[in-house]
Backbone bond lengths (Angstrom), bond angles and torsions (degrees), N, CA, C in turn:
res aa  C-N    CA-C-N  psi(-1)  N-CA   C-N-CA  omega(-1)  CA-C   N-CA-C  phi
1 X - - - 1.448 - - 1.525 108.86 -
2 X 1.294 110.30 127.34 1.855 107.13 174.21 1.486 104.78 -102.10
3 X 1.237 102.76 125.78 1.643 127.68 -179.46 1.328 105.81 -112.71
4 X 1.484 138.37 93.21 1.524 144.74 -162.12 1.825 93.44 -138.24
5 X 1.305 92.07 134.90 1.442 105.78 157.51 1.129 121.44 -121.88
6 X 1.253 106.47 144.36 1.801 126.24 -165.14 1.647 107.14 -123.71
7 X 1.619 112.34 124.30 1.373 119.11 167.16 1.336 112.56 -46.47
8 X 1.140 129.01 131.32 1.942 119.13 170.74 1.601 104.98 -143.97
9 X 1.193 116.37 179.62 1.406 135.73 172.01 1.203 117.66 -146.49
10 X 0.921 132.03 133.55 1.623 150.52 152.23 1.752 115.52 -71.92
11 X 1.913 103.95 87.98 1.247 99.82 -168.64 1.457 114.56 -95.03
12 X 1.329 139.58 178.57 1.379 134.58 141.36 1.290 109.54 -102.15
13 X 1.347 133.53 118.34 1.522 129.58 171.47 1.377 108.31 -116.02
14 X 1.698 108.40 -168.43 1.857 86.26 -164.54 1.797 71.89 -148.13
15 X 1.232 108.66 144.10 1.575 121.93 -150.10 1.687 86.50 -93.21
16 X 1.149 103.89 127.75 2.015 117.28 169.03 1.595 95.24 -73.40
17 X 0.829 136.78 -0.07 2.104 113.90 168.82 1.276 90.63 -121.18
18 X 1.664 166.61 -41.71 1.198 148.21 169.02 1.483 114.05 -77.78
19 X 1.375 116.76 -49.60 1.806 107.59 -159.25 1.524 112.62 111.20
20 X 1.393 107.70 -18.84 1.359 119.68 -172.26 1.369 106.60 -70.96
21 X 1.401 113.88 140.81 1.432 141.99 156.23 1.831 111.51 -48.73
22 X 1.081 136.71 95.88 1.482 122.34 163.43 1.483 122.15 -138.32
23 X 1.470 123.77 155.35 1.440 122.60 -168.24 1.725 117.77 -87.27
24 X 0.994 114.89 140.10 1.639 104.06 168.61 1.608 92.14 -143.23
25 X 1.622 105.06 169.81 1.454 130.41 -174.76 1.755 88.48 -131.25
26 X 1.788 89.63 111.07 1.455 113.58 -158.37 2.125 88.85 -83.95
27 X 1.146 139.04 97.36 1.835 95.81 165.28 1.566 107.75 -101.82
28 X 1.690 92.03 171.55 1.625 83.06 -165.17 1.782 80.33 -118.42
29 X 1.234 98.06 124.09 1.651 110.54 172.52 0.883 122.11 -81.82
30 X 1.998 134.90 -19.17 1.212 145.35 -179.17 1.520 105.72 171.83
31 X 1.851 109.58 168.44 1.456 82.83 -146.60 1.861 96.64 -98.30
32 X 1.699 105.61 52.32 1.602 115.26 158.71 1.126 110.20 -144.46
33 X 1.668 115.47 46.50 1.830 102.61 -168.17 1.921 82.27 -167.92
34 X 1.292 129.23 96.54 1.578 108.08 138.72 1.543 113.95 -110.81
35 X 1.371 103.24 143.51 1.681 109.48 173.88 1.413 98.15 -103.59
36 X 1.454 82.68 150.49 1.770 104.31 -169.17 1.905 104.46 -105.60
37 X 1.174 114.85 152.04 1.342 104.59 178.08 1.339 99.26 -152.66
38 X 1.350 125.80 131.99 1.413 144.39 -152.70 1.534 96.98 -105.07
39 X 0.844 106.05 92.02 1.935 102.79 150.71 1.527 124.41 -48.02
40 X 0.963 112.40 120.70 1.748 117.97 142.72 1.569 123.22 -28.42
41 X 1.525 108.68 147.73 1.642 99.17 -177.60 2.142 111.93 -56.56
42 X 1.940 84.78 -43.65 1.496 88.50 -170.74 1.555 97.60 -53.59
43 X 1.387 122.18 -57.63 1.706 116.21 -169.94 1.398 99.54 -47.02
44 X 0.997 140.06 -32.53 2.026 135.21 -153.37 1.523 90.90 -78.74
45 X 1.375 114.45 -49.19 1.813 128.79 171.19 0.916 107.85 -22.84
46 X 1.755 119.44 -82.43 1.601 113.55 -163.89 1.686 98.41 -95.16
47 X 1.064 102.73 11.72 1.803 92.96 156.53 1.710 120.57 -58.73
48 X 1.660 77.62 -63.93 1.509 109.31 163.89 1.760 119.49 -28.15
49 X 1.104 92.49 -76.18 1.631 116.67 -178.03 1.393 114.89 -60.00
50 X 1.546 127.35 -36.25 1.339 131.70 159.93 0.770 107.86 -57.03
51 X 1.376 148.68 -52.43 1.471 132.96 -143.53 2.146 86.53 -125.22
52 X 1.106 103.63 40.25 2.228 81.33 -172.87 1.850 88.83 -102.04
53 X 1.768 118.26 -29.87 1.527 87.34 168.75 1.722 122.04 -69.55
54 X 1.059 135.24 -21.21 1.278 135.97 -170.72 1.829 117.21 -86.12
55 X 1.437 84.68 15.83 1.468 102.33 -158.00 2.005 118.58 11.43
56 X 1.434 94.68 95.01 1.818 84.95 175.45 1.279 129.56 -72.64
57 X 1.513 127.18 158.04 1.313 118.44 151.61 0.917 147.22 -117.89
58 X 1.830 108.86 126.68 1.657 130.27 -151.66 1.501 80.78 -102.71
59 X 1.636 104.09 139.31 0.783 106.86 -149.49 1.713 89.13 -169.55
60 X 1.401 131.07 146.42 1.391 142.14 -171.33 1.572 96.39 -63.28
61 X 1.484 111.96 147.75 1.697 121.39 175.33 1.623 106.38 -63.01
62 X 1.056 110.13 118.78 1.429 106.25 174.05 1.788 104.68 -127.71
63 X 1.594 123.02 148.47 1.348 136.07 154.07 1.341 115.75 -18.33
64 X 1.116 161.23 128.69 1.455 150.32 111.99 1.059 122.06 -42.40
């Protein structure tokens, strides 16, 4: 069984061809490779809802 943990983020970015607001879970696989993975509205929901007392911050992709 492979049991690996991966740094990630839960971003809000705002799409350059609509304007639109949308969420992705950024991981960074190495430091020349992050894959992006798009949630579903329902997944964005209890994204939402998990983390709305700790209030997170979504926040534009930026460099580390």
């Amino acid at each position: 069984m492979i049991n690996i943990e991966l740094p990630c983020k839960v971003e809000e970015r705002v799409s350059a061809k609509t304007g639109k607001n949308y969420i992705v879970v950024a991981i960074r696989v190495d430091d020349d490779y992050e894959m992006l993975l798009f949630p579903s509205n329902e997944q964005q929901a209890v994204i939402r809802m998990a983390f709305k007392n700790s209030k997170p911050k979504f926040k534009a992709s930026q460099q580390d």
